[in-house]
Structure formats: structure tokens, C-alpha cells
Residue frames as qw, qx, qy, qz and C-alpha x, y, z in Angstrom:
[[0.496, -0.587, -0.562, -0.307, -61.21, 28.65, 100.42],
 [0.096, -0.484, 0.436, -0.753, -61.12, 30.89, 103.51],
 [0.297, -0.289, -0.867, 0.277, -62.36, 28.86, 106.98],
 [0.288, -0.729, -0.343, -0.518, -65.23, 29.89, 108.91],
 [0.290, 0.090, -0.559, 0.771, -64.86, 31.90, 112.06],
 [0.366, -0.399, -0.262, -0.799, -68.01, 31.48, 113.58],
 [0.690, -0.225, 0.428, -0.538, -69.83, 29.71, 116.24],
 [0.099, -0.227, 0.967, 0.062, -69.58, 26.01, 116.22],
 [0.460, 0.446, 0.767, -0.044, -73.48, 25.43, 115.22],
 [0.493, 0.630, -0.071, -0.596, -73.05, 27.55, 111.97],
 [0.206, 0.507, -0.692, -0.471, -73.36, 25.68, 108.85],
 [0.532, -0.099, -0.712, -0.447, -74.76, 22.06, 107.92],
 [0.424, -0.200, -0.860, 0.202, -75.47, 21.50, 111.51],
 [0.234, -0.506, -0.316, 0.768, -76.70, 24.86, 112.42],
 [0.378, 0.794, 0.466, 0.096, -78.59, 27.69, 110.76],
 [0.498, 0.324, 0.047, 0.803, -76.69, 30.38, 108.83],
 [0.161, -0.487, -0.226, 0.828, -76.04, 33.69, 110.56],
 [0.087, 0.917, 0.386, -0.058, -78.23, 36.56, 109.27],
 [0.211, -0.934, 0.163, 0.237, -74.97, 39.01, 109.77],
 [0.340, 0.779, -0.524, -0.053, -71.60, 38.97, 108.59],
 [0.954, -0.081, -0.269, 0.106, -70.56, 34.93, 109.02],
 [0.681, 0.233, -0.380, 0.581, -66.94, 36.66, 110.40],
 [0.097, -0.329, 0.506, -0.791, -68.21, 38.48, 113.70],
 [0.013, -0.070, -0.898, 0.435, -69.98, 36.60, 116.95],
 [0.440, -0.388, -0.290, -0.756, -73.73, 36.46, 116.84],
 [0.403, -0.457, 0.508, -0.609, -74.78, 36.17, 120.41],
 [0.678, -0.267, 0.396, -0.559, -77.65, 33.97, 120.36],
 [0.926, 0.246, -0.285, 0.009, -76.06, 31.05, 118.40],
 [0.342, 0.376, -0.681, 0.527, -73.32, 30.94, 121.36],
 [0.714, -0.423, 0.077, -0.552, -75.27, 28.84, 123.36],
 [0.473, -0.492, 0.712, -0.164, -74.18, 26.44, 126.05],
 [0.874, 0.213, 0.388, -0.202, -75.59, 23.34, 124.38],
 [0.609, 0.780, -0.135, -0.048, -73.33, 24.00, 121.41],
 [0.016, -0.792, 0.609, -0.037, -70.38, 24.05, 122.98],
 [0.891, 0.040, -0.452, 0.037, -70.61, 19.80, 123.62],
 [0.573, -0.799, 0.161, -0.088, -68.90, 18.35, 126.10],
 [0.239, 0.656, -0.656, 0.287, -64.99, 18.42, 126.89],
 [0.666, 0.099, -0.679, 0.293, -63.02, 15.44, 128.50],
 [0.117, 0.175, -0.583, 0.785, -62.38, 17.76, 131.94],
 [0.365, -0.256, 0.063, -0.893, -65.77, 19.02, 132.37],
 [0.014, -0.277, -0.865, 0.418, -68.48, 17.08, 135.05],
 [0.315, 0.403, 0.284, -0.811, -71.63, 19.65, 134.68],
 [0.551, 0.578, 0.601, 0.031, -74.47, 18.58, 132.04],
 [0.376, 0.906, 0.052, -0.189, -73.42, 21.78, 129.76],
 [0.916, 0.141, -0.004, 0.375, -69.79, 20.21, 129.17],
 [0.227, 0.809, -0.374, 0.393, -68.19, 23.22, 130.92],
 [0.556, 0.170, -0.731, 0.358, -65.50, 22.67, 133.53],
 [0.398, -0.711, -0.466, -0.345, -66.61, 22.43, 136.97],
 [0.494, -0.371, -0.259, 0.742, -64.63, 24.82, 138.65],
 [0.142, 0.062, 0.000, -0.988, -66.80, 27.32, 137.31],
 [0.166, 0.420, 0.831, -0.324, -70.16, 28.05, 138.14],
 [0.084, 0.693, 0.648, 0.306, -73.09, 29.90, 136.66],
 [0.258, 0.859, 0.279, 0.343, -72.39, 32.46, 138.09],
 [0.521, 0.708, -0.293, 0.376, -68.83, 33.08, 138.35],
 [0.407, -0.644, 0.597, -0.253, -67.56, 31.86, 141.65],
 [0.374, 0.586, -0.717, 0.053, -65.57, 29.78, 142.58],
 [0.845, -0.377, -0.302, -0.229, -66.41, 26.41, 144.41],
 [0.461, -0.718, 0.481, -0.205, -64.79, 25.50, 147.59],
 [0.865, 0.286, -0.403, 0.084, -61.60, 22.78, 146.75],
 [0.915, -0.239, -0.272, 0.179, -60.38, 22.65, 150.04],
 [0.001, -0.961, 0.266, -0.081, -57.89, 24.27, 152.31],
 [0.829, 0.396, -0.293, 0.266, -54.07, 23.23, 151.44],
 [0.006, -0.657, 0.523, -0.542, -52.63, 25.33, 154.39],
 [0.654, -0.482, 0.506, -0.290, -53.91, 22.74, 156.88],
 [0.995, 0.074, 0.059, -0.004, -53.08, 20.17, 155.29],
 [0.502, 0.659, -0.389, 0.404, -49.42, 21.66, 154.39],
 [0.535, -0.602, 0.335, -0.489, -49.58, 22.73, 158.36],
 [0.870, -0.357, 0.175, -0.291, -49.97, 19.11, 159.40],
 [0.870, 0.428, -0.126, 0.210, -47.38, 17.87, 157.03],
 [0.030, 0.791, -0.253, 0.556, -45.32, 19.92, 158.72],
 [0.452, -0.577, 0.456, -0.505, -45.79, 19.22, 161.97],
 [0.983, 0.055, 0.065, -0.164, -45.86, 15.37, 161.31],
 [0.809, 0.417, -0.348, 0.225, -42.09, 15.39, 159.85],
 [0.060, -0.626, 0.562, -0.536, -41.08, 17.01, 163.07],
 [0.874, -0.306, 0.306, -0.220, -42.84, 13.63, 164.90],
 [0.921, 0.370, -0.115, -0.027, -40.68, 11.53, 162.68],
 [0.413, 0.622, -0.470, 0.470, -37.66, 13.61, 162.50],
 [0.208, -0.627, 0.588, -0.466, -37.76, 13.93, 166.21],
 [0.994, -0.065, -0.027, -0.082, -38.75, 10.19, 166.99],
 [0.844, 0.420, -0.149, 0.298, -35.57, 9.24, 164.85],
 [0.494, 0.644, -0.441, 0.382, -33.61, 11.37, 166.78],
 [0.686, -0.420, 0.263, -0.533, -34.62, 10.53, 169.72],
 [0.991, 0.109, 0.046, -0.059, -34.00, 6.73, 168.89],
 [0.543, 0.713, -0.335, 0.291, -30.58, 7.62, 167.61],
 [0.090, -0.597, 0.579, -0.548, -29.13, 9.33, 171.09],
 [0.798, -0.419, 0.175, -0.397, -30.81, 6.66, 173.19],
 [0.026, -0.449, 0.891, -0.069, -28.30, 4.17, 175.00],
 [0.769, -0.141, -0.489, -0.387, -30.66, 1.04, 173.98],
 [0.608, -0.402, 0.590, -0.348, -31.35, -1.22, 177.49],
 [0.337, 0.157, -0.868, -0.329, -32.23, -4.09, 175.33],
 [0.116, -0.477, -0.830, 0.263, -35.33, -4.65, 177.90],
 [0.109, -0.286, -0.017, -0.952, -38.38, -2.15, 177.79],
 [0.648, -0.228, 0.175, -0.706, -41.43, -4.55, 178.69],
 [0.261, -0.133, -0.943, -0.156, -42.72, -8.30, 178.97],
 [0.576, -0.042, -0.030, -0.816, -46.09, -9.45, 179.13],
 [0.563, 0.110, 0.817, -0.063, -47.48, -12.70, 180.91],
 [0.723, 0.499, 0.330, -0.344, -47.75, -14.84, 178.47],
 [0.765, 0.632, -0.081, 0.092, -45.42, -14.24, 176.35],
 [0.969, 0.048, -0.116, 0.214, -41.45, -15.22, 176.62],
 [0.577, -0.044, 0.010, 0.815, -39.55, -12.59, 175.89],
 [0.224, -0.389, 0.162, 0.879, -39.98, -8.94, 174.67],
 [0.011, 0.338, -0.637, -0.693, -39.58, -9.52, 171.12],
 [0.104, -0.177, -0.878, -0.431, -42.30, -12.07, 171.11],
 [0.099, -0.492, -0.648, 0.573, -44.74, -9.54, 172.54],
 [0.223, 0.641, -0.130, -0.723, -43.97, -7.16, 170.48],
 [0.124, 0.176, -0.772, -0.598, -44.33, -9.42, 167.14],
 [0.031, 0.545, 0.828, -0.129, -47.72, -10.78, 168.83],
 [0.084, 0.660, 0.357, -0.655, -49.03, -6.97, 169.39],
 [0.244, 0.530, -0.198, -0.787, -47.96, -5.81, 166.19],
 [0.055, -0.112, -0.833, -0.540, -49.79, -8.32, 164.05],
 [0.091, 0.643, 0.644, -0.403, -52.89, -7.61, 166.51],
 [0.012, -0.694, -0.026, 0.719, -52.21, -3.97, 165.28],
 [0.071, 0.225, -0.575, -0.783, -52.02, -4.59, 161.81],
 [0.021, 0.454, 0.890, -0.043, -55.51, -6.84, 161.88],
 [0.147, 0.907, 0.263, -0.295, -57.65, -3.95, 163.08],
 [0.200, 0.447, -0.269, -0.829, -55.82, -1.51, 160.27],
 [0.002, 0.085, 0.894, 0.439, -56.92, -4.31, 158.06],
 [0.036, 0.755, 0.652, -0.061, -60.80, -4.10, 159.71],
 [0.109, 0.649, 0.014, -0.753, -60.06, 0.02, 158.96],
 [0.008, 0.256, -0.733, -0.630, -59.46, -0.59, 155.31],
 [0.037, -0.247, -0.967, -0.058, -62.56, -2.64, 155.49],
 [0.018, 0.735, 0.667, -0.121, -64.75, -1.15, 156.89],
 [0.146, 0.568, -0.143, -0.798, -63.69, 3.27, 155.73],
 [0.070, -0.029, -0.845, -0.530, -64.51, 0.75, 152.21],
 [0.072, -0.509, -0.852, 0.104, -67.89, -0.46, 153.62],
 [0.133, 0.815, 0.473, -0.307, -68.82, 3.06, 154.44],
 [0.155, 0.438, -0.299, -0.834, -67.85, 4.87, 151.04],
 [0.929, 0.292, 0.177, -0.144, -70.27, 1.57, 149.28],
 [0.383, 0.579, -0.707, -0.135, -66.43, 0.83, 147.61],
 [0.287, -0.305, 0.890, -0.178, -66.59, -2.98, 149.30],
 [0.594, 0.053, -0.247, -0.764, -68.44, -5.02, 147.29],
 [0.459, -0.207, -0.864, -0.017, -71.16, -7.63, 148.22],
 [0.308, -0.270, -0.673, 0.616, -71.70, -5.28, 151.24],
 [0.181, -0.501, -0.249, -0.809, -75.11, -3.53, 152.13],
 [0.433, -0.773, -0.457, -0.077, -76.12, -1.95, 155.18],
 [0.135, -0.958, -0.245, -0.057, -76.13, 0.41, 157.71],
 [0.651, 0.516, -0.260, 0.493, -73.00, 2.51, 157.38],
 [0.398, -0.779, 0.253, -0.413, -73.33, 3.84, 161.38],
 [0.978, -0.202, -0.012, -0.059, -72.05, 0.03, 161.77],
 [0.760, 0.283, -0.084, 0.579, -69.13, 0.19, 159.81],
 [0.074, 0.740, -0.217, 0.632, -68.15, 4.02, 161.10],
 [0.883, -0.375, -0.070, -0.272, -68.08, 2.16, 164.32],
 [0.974, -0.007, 0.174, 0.146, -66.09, -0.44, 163.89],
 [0.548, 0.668, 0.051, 0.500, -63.78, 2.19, 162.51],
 [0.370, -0.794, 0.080, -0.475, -63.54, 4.04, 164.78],
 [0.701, -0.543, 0.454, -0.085, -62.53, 1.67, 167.68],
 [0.952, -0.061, 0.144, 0.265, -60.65, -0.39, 165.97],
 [0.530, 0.570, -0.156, 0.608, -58.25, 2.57, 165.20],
 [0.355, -0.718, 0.345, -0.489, -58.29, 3.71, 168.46],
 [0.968, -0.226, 0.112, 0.007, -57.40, -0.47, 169.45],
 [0.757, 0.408, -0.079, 0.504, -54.88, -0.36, 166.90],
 [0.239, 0.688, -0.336, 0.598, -52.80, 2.87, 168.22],
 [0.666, -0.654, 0.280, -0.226, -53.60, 1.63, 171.93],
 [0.901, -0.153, 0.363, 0.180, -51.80, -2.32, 171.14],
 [0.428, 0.786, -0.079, 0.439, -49.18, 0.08, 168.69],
 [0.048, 0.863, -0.380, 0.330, -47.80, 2.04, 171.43],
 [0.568, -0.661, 0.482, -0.081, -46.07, -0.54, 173.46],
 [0.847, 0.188, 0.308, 0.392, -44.37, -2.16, 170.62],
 [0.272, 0.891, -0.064, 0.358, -43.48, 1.72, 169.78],
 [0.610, -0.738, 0.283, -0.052, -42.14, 1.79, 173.68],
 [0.837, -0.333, 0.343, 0.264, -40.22, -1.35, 173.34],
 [0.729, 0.581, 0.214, 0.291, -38.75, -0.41, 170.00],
 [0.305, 0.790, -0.148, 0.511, -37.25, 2.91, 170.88],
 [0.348, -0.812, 0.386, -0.265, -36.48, 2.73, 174.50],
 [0.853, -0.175, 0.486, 0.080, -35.05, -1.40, 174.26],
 [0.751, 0.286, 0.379, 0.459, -33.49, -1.26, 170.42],
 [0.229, -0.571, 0.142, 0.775, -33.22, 2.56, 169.43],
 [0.516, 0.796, -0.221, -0.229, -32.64, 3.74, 165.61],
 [0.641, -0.330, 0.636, 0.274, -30.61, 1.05, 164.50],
 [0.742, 0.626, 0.007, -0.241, -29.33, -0.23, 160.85],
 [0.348, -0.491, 0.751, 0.272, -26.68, -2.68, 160.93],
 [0.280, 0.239, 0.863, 0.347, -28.53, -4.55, 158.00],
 [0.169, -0.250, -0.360, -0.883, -31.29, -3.51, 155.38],
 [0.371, -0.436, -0.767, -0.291, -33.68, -4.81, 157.07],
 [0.451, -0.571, -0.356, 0.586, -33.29, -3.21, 160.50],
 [0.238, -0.241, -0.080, 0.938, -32.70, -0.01, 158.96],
 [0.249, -0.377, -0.577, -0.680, -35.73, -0.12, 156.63],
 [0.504, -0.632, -0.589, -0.004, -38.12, -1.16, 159.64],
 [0.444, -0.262, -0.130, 0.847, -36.08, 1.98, 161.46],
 [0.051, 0.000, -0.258, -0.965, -37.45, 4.53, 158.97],
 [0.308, -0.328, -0.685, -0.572, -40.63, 3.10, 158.73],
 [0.398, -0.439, -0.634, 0.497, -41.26, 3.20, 162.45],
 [0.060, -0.140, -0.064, 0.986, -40.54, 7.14, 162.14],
 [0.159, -0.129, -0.658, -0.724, -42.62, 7.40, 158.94],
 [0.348, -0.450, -0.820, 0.060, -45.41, 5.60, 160.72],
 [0.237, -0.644, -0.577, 0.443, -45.97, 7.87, 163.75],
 [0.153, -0.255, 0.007, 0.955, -45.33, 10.95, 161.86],
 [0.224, -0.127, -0.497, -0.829, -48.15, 10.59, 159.29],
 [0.362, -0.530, -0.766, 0.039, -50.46, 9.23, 161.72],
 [0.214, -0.441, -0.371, 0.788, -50.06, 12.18, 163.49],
 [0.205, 0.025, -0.376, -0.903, -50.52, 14.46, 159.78],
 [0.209, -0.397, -0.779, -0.438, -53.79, 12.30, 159.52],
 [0.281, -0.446, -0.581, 0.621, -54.84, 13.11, 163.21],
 [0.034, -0.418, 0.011, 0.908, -54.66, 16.82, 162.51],
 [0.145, 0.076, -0.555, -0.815, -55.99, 16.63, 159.12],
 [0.095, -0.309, -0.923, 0.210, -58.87, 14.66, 160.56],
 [0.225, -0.521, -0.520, 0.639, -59.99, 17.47, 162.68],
 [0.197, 0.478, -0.035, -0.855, -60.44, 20.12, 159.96],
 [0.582, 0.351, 0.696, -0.231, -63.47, 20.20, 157.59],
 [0.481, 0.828, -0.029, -0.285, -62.11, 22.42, 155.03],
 [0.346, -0.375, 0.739, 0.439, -59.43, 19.90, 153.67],
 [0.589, 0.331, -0.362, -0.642, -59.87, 18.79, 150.24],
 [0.899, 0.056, 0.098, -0.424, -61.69, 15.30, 149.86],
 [0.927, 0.230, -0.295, -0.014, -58.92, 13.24, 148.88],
 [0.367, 0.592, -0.640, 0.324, -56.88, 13.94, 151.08],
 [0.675, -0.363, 0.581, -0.273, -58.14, 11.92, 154.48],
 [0.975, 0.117, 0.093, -0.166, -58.35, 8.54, 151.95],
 [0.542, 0.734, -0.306, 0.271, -54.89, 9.44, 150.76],
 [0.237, -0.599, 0.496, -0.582, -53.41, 9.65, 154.14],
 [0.908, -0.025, 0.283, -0.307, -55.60, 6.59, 155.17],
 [0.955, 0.250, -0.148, -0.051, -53.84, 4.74, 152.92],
 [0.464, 0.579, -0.503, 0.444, -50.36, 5.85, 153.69],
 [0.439, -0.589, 0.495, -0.464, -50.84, 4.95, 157.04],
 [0.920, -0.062, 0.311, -0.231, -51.53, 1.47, 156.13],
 [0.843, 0.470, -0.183, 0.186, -49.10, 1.05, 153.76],
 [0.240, -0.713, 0.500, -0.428, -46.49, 2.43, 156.71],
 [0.661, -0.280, 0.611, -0.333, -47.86, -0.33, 159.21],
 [0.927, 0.328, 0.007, -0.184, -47.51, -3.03, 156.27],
 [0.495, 0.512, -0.575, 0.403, -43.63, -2.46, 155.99],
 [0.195, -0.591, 0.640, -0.450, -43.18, -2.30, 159.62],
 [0.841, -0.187, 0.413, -0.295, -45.16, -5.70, 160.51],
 [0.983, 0.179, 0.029, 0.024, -43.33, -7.47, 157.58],
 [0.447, 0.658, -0.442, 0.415, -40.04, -6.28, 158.89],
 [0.224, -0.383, 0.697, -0.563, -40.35, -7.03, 162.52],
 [0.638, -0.251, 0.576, -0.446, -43.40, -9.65, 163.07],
 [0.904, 0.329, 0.059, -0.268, -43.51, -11.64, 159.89],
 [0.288, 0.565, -0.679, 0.370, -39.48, -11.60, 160.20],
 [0.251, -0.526, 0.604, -0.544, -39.97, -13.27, 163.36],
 [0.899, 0.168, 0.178, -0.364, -42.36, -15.52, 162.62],
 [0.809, 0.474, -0.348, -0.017, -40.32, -17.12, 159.90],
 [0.368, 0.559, -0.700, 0.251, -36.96, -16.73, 161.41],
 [0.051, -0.342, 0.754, -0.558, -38.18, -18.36, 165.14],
 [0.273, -0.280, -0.809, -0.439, -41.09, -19.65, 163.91],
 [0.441, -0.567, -0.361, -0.595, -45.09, -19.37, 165.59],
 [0.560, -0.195, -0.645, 0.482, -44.36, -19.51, 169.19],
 [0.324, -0.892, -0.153, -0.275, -45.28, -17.30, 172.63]]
């Protein structure tokens, strides 16, 4: 029995060609026929990186975003080395209030990890991904807003005291982890920065970024303030 090599609506679901059943009859290659395909997003189940009428949709430019990568590992790299050569003082700041240094800087950076926590919250609130929450999303973009601009303000003097009082260190895992992550940290904050600023990035890549920034500040606060906490317990 020879197969058929026709169109996909010839035969019990479809009306028989008129012509030779083994060459293409236009009008029975219609879109509807074709059904839809796992990949494909568009009501005619084609894929939807093609359009109607043959261009190509806009998926974002990858050079800035490579760009920023870029220019982010050089914050890191140079941070790190920068930390390295430095002759640590073991003193960079103190703040009334608080005792020492060390317990300034484990006070600031749990401040600093709070507000990423209200980011996370509220960049949720205004994509509707937070649920239970409805209203006006000019609130939440707000609240975003300043509270990342709080965070990187009550950030940079726990950055200060880190690199100009302690350096690039790694006499233990822990110290050397919270070392890398420090870099890590300011370098992709920077990539987001940049990537921020241009409108032709592709869509996933600010939430993507967003996240790796938080997930950055998450190692560093449970290597330096939640270490501190435990080891000297809750104190100013």
C-alpha cells in the first residue's frame, strides 16, 4: 500500500483532491490545517517568530546586553583586585550607635537586604505575579524605585568598610566565599544598571539580572551579618 503525499486534510477528514493525490493542491494548504505545534503562540499554530508577512519581530538587542556583561566583570575583576593589593587598616568607619565597625556593617547590611526584599516584592506586585495583591502599580514602581536607590545608598559603606578595613581575604571558606560574592555583587549590579537604560534588550533579561542581584546580596548577608548575629549574638 503506497502512503499518501498530500496535504494533511486529504482523506477521511478532508475532501479528496480533484488532481493527481501525489502533487500539492494549493487551496487545501490552508493555515487552519496545519493544527497547532507545541512551539507556536499565534491562533494559526505557526511559530511566532514569523509573521504574516515575513518579517521578523524584534527579540531584543544581545550586544548591549553582552556590552554590559562585559563591562560589569571588569567592576568585579577590578574590585577584587583592588581588595587584594590593599594593606587592610582594620578600621574604615563607625557610626554612633553602634560599637564597633563590624557591628555597623552587619546592622547596614541586613537594612540593605530588607529593601532588596521590598524590590522582589514589589517588581512582583507590578508584573500582577504577587498574589492577593491589587492595585495601583505607580505605587509599587515607587516603592521600587527608592528602595533600590536606599539599598545601594546603606550598601556602600559596608562596601567601604569591607575593602578599605578587611580587603580580599580567604583564610577560611567562609571569608573567601563572602570575598567573591562581594565582587560578584557590585559587578552585576552595575550589568543591571546599564542594561536598565536600554530599551532594546530582550524581556527577560532585566528579571533575570533582578534576580541575580538578589541572590548575590543573599550570600553576602548570610556570610557576614547572619554570621555575626549567631556567632556574637543580637547586639549594637
Amino acid at each position: 500500500m503506497s502512503a499518501r503525499t498530500g496535504p494533511p486534510d486529504f482523506g477521511p477528514a478532508g475532501p479528496e483532491p480533484d488532481a493527481d493525490s501525489t502533487q500539492p493542491v494549493p487551496e487545501h494548504w490552508t493555515r487552519p490545517a496545519l493544527g497547532p505545534t507545541p512551539w507556536s503562540t499565534d491562533q494559526w499554530g505557526l511559530p511566532d517568530d514569523v509573521l504574516d508577512d515575513g518579517e521578523e519581530p524584534r527579540r531584543g538587542n544581545f550586544r548591549a546586553v553582552i556590552t554590559a556583561l562585559a563591562v560589569g566583570s571588569l567592576v568585579a575583576v577590578a574590585i577584587g583586585v583592588y581588595g587584594k593589593l590593599h594593606e587592610p587598616t582594620n578600621l574604615a568607619f563607625s557610626l554612633a550607635g553602634f560599637s564597633s565597625g563590624l557591628h555597623a556593617k552587619a546592622w547596614l547590611g541586613t537594612a540593605a537586604f530588607a529593601l532588596a526584599v521590598v524590590q522582589v516584592l514589589t517588581s512582583l506586585a507590578m508584573w500582577g505575579r504577587l498574589p492577593g495583591v491589587r492595585g495601583d502599580g505607580r505605587i509599587a514602581g515607587v516603592l521600587h524605585r527608592w528602595s533600590g536607590r536606599l539599598a545601594v545608598l546603606v550598601s556602600l559603606p559596608v562596601a567601604a568598610h569591607c575593602l578599605y578595613a578587611l580587603g580580599f581575604q580567604g583564610f577560611d571558606t567562609r571569608v573567601l566565599l563572602h570575598s567573591l560574592l562581594g565582587c560578584f555583587f557590585y559587578g552585576i549590579f552595575v550589568c543591571k544598571m546599564i542594561v536598565l537604560t536600554k530599551d532594546d534588550k530582550p524581556g527577560w533579561v532585566l528579571p533575570v539580572m533582578g534576580g541575580v542581584v538578589f541572590t548575590g546580596l543573599t550570600g553576602l548577608w548570610l556570610t557576614s551579618s547572619v554570621w555575626f548575629f549567631t556567632e556574637f549574638g543580637v547586639t549594637f
